[in-house]
N, C-alpha and C positions, 0 to 999 in steps of 0.2 A: 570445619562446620559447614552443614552444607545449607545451601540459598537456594530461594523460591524460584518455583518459573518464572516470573517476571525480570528475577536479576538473571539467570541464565539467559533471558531475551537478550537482555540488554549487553551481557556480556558479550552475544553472540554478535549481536549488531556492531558491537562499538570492535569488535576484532575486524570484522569483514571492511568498516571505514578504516583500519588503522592499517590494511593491506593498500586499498583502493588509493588513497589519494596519494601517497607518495608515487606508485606507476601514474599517474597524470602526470609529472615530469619527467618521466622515464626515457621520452625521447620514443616511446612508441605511439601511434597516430590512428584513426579510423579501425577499420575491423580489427585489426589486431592487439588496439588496445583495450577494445570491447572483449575480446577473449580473451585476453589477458587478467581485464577485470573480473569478470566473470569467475574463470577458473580460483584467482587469490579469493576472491570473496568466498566462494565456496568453502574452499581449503579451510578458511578461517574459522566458520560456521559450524562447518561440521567437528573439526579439535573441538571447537569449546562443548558441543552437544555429545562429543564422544567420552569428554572427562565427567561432563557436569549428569548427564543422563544416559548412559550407554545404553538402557532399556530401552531406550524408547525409539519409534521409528522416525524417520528423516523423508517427507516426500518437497521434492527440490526442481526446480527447475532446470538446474545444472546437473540432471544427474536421473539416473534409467529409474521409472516407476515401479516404486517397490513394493507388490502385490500385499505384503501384510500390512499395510496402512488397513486395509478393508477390514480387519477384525482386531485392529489394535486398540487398545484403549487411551493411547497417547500417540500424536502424531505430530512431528515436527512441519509447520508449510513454510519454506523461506525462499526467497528469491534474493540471491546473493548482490544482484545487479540491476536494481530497475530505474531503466530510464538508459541505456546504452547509449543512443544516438546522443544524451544528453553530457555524459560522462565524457566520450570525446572530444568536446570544446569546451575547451579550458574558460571558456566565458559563462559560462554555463553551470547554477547552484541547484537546477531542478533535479533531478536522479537522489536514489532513496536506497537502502540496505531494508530489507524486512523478515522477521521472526516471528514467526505465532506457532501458539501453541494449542491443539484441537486436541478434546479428553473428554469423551464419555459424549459426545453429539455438539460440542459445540466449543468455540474460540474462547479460554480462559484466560490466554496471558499473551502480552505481543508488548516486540521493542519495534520501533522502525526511528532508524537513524537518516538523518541528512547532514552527509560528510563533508559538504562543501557548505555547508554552514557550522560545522562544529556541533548538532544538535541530536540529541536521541532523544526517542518521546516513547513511553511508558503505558499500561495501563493502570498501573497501581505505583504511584499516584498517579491520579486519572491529570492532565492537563487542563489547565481552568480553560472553559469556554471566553474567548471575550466577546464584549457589547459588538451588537455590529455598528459600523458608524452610518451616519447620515448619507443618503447620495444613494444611484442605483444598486438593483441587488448583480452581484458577479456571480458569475457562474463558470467556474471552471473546466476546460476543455481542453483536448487533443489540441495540440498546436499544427498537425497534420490532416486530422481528422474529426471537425466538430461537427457532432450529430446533427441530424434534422431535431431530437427530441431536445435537445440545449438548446438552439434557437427557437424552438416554441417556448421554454420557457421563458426567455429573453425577450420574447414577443410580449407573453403573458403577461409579466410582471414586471415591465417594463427597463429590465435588464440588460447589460452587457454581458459579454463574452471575455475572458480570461485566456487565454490561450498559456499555456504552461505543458510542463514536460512529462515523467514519469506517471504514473497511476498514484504512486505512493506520495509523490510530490502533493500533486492536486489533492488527495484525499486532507494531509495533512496541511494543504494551505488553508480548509475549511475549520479544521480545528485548531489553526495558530490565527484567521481570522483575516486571513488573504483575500480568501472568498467565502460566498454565504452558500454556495452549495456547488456541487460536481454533479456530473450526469455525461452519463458516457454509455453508446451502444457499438456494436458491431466485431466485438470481438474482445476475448482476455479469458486469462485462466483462474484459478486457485490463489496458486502463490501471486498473481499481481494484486491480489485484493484483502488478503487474510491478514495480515497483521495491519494496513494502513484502515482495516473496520473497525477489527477489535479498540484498537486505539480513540478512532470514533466513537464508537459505542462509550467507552468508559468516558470519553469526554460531554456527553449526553447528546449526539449526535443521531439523525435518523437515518438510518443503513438500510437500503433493498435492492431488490431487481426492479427494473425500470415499470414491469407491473403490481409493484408494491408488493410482492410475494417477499420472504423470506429470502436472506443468503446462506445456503448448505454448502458446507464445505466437508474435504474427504469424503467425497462419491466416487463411483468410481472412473467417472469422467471428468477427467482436468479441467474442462473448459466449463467457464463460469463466464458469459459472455457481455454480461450488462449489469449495470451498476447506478444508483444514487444515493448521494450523499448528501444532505442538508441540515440547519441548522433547524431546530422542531418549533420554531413559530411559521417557517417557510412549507414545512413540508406539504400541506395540503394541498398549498398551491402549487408547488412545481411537482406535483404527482398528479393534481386535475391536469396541468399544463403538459404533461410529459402523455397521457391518457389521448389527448386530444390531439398528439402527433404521433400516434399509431395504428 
């Protein structure tokens, strides 16, 4: 019998975690076990998209850009491995598996798993938003790199700063309720964003470019460079807030 895009996501994600973390005891370390990850995750990803949807195209981070995305009508974005620096210290739950699925102009179905917590998150069913609690609002950032635009909102609304790991982590810390929004400029692609929105999105989350335009995805340029994430009683204000530091 065959299953929705959504369980093929999740199939895909939850193979790519089921390579991933047994190599963290592998006894390999630093770059090598980042390529190591990388490549299982891939491997894994792609099997399950080769059995479940052979039709369909595959644009990947791991792997050389395949010109018919541009006229396909299904296109796989996964990024086998995000968050690498995070994956190599074993202290370390931040790093994300991610699957989406782009059909016809726009993200339909996405799994993004966090393997170091046992967790895959879905669009269908959407993941309940929760209450945010009491206390300042967080804002989710590069643990290497937080923007000038994060800290104006943190200025604005009187916020902290989150420091956390992969893209896909962050994105999903706002809709498991970590933080009450992400915001991040200066660089990133396609697959770091594509399945950690979709998932937003179905969790009723507000998703843009840091100038509140739209996020397009399968252009024919990878890089997709800036990104916000919030919870939609926030948004106004950390997009005036984000406005006013550019």
């Amino acid at each position: 019998m065959s299953i929705d895009d959504t369980a093929v996501a999740a199939l895909a994600a939850r193979a790519a975690a089921d390579a991933l973390v047994p190599l963290r005891s592998s006894g390999l370390t630093g770059r090598p076990l980042g390529d190591a990850g990388d490549a299982a995750g891939q491997r894994a990803i792609v099997a399950v998209l080769a059995a479940e949807r052979p039709d369909d195209v595959v644009f990947s981070e791991e792997a050389v850009d395949d010109a018919r995305r541009l006229s396909a009508g299904r296109v796989w974005i996964v990024d086998p491995l995000d968050g690498t620096r995070e994956y190599g210290n074993p202290e370390r739950s931040d790093w994300a598996v991610h699957v989406a699925l782009w059909a016809d102009g726009d993200l339909v179905a996405a799994a993004v798993a966090l393997p170091a917590l046992g967790q895959v998150h879905v669009t269908d069913p959407a993941p309940p938003l929760p209450p945010r609690p009491d206390g300042p609002v967080r804002i989710a950032v590069s643990r290497t790199r937080p923007p000038a635009e994060a800290q104006a909102v943190a200025a604005a609304l009187g916020g902290e700063l989150v420091p956390l790991g992969s893209a896909g982590y962050k994105t999903l810390a706002v809709v498991r309720g970590e933080a009450d929004a992400y915001v991040h400029s200066g660089g990133m692609y396609q697959w770091d964003s594509a399945a950690p929105v979709a998932v937003a999105r179905a969790a009723g989350l507000v998703t843009c470019r840091l100038d509140g335009s739209p996020l397009v995805y399968n252009r024919p340029d990878p890089s997709l460079p800036d990104l916000v994430v919030t919870r939609p009683e926030l948004a106004d204000r950390v997009l005036a807030a984000v406005r006013s530091a550019r």
